[in-house]
N, CA, C and O of each residue as an XYZ file, in Angstrom:
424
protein
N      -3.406      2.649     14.515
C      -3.754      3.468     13.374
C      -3.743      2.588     12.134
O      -2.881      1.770     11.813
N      -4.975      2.941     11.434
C      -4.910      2.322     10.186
C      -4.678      2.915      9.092
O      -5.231      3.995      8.887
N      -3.750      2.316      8.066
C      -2.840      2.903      6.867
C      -2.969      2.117      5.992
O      -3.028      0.933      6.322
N      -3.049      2.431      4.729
C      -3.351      2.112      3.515
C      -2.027      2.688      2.852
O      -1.628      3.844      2.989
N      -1.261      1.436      1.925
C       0.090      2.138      1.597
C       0.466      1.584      0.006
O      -0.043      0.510     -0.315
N       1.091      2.087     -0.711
C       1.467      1.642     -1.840
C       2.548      1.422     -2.336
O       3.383      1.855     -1.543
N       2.908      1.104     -2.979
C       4.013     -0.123     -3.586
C       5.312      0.338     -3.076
O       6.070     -0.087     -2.204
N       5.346      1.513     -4.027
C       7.150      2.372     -3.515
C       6.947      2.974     -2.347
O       8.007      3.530     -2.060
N       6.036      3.188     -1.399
C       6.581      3.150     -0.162
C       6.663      1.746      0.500
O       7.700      1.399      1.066
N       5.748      1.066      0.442
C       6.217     -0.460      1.023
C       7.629     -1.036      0.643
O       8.351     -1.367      1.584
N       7.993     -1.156     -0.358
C       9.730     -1.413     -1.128
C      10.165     -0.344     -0.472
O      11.256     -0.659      0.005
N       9.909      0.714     -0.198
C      11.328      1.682      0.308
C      11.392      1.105      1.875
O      12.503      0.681      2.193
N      10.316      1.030      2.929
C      10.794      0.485      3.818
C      10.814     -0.883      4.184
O      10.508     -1.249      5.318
N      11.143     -1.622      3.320
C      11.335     -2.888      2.956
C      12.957     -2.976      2.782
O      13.729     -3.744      3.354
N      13.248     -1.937      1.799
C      14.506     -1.945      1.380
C      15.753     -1.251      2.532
O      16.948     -1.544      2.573
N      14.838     -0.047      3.590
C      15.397      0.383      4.599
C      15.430     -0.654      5.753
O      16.365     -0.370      6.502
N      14.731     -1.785      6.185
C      14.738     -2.663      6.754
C      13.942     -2.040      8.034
O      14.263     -2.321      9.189
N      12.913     -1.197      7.716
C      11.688     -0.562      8.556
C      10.552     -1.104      8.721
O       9.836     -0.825      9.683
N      10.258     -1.876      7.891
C       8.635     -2.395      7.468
C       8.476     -3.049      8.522
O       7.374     -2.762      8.987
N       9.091     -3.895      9.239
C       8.617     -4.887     10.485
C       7.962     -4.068     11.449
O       6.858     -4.310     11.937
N       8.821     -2.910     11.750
C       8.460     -2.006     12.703
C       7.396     -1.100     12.380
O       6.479     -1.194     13.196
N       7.166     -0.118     11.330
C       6.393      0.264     11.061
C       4.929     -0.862     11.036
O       3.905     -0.369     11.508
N       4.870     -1.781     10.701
C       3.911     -2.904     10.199
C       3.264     -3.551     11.634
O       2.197     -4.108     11.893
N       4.300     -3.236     12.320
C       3.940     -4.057     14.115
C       3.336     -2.845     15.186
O       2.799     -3.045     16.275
N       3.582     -1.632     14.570
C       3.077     -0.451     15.280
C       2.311     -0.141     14.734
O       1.511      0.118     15.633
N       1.550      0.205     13.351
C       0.391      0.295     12.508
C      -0.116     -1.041     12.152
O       0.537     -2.078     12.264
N      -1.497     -0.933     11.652
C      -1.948     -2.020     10.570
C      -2.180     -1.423      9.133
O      -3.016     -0.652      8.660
N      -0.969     -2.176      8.580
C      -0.924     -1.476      7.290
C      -1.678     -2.453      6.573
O      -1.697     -3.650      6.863
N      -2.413     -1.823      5.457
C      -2.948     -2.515      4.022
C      -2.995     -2.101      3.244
O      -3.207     -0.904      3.049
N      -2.771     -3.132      2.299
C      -2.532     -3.176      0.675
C      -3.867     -3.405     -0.396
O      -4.556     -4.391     -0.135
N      -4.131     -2.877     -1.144
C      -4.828     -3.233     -1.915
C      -4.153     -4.434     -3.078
O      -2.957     -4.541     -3.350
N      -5.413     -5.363     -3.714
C      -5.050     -6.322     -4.424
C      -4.320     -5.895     -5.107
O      -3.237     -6.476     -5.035
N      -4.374     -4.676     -6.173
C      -3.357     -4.434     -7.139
C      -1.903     -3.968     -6.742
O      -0.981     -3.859     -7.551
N      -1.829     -3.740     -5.564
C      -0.831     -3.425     -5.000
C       0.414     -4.263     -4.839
O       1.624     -4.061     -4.943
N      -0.422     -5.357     -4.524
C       0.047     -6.736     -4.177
C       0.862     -7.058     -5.324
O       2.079     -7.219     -5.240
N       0.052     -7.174     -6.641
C       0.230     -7.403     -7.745
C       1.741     -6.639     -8.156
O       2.762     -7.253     -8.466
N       1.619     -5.359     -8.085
C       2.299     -5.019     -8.626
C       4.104     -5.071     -8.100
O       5.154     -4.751     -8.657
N       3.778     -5.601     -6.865
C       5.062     -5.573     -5.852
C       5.638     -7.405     -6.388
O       6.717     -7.984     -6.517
N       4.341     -7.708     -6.538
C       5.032     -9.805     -6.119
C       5.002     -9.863     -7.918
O       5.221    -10.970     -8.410
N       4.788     -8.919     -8.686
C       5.073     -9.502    -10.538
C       6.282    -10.622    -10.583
O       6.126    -11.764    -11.016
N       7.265    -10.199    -10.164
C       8.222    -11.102    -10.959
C       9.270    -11.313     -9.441
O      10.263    -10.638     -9.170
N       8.691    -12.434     -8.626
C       9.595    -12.421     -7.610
C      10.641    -12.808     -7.297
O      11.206    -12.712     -6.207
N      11.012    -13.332     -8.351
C      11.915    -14.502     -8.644
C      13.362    -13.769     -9.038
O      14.423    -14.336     -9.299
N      13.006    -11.935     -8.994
C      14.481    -10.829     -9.613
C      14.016     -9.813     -8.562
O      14.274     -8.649     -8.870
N      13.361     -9.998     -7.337
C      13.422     -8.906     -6.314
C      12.890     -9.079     -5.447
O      11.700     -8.840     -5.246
N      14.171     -9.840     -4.269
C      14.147    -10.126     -3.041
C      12.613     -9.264     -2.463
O      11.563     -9.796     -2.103
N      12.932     -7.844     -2.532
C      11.866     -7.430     -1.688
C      10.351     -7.715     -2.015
O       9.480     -7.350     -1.225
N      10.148     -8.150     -2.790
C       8.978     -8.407     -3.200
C       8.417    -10.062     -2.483
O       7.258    -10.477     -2.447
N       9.893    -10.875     -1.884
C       9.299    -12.423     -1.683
C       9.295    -11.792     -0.155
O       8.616    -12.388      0.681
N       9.744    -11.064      0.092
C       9.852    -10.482      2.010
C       8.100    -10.028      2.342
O       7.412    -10.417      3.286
N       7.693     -9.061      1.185
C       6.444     -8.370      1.511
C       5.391     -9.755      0.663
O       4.179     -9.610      0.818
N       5.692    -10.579      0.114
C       4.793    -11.741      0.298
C       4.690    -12.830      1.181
O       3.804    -13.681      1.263
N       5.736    -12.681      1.837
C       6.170    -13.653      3.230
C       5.387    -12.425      4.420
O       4.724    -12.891      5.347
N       5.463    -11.660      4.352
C       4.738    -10.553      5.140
C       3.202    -10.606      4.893
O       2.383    -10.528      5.809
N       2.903    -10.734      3.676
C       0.946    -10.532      3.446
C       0.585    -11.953      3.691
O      -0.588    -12.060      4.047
N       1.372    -13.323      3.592
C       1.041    -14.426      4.056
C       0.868    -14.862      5.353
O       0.085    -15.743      5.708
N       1.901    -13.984      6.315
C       1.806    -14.153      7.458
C       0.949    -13.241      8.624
O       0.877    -13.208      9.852
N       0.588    -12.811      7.926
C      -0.732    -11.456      8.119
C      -0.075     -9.806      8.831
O      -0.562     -8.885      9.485
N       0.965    -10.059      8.379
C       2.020     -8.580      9.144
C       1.409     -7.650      8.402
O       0.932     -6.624      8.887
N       1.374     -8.045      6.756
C       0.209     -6.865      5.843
C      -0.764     -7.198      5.729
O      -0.831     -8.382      5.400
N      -1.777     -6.646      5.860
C      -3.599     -7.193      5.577
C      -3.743     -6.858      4.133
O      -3.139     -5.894      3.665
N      -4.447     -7.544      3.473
C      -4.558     -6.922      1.917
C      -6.221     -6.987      1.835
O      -7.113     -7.761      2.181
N      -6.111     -5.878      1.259
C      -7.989     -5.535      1.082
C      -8.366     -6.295     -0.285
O      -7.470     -6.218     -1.127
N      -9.320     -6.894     -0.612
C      -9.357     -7.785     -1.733
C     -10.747     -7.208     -2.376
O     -11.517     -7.985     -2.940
N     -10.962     -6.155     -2.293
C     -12.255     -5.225     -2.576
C     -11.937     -5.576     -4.248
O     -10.927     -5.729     -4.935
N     -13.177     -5.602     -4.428
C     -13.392     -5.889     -6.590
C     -13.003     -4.474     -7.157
O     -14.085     -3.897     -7.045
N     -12.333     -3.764     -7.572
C     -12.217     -2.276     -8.368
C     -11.838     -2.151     -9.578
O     -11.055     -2.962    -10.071
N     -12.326     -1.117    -10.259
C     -12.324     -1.411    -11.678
C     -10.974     -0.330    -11.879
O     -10.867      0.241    -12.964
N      -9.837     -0.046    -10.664
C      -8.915      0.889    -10.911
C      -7.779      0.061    -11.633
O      -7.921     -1.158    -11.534
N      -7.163      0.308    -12.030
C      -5.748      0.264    -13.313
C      -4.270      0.514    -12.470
O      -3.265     -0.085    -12.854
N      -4.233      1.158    -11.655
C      -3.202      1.886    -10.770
C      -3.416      1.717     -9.675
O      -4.618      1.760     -9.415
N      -2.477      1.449     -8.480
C      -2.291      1.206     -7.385
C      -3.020      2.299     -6.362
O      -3.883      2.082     -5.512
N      -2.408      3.483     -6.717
C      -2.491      4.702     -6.054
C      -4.321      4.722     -6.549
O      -5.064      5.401     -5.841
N      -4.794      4.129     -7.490
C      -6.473      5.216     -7.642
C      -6.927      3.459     -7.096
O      -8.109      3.700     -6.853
N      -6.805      2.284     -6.839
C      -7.226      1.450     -5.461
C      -7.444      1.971     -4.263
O      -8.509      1.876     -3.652
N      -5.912      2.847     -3.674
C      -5.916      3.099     -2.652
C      -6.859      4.508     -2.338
O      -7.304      4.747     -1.215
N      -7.012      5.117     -3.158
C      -8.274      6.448     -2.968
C      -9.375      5.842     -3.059
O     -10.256      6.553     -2.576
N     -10.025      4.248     -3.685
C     -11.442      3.989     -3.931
C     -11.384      3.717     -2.195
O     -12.137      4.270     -1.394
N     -10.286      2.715     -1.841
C     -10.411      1.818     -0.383
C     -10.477      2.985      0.168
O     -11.684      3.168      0.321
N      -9.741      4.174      0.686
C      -9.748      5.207      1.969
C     -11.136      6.214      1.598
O     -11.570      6.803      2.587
N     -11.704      6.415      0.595
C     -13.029      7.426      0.687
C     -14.196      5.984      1.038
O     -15.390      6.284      1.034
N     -13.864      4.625      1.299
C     -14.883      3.922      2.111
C     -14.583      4.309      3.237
O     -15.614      4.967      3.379
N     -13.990      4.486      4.278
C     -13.994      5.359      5.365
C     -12.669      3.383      6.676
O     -12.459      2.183      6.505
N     -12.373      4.297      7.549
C     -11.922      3.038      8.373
C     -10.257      3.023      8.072
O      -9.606      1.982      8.163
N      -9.785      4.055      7.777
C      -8.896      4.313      7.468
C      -8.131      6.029      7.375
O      -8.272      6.957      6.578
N      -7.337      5.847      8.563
C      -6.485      7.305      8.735
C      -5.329      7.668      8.400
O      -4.781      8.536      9.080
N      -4.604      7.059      7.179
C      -3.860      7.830      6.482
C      -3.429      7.121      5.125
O      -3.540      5.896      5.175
N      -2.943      7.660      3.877
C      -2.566      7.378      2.700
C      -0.819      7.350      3.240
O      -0.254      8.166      3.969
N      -0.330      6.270      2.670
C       1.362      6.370      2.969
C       1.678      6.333      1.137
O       1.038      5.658      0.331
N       2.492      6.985      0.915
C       3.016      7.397     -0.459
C       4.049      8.538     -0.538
O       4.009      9.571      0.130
N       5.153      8.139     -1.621
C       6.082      9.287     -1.652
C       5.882      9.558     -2.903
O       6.651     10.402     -3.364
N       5.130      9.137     -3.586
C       4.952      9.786     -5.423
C       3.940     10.905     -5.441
O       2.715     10.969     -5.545
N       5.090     11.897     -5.275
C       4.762     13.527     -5.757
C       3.577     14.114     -6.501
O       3.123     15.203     -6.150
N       2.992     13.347     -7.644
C       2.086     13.843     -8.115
C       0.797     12.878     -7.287
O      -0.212     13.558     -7.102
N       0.709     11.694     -6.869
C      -0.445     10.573     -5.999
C      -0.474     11.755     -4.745
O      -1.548     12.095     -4.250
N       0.410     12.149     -4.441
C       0.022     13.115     -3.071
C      -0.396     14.674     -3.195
O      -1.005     15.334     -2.353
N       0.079     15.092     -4.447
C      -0.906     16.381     -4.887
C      -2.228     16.093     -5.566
O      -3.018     16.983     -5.880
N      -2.422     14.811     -5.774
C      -3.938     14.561     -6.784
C      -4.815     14.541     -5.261
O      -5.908     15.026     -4.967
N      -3.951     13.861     -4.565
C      -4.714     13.747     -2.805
C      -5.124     14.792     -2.284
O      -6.287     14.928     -1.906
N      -3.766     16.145     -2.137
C      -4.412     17.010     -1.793
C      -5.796     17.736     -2.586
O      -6.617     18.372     -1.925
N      -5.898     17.597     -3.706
C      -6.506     18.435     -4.852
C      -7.696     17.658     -4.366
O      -8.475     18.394     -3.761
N      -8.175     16.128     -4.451
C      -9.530     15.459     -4.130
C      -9.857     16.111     -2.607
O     -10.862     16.740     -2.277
N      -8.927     15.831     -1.958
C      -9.547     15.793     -0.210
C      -9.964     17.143     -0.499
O     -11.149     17.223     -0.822
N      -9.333     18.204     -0.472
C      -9.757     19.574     -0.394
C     -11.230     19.922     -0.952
O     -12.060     20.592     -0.339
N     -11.431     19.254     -2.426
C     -12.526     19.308     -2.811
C     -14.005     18.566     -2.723
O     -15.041     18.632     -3.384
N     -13.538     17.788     -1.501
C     -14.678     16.458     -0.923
C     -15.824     17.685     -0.386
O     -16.887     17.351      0.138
């Protein structure tokens, strides 16, 4: 199964010490800004040099698509309405009601 995931869920199971497993049973990917926003300052959060030791070693695939989005979460809605992809992973409450509100209205 392919998954498209964003920042605070990648750090949460990063930080739960899940991501290997989840990551070896799915193919998860990241969008560029995603990337970005996890590896900013790696040098004050371990989890961030783990999930770049992870996208280097190809455990995360990162989609490197050109987008003119600002936010992680509106990357990951341009990448999944290109199609090739069966699920959004996210725990931010309002990114998963804007989800329901788009999908419903596709």
């Amino acid at each position: 199964m392919k998954l498209l995931m964003d920042a605070d869920c990648l750090i949460k199971l990063t930080k739960s010490k899940l991501k290997e497993v989840v990551c070896k049973n799915f193919a998860v990917t990241i969008p560029q800004l995603v990337k970005e926003e996890i590896i900013y300052n790696p040098q004050e959060h371990i989890d961030a040099l783990i999930i770049k030791e992870n996208i280097e070693n190809k455990l995360i695939k990162l989609n490197t698509m050109t987008l003119s989005s600002k936010k992680g979460e509106d990357a990951i809605f341009s990448i999944f309405q290109q199609g090739g992809y069966e699920a959004i992973c996210s725990d931010d409450k309002r990114f998963i009601k804007r989800l329901r509100f788009l999908i419903s209205h596709t």
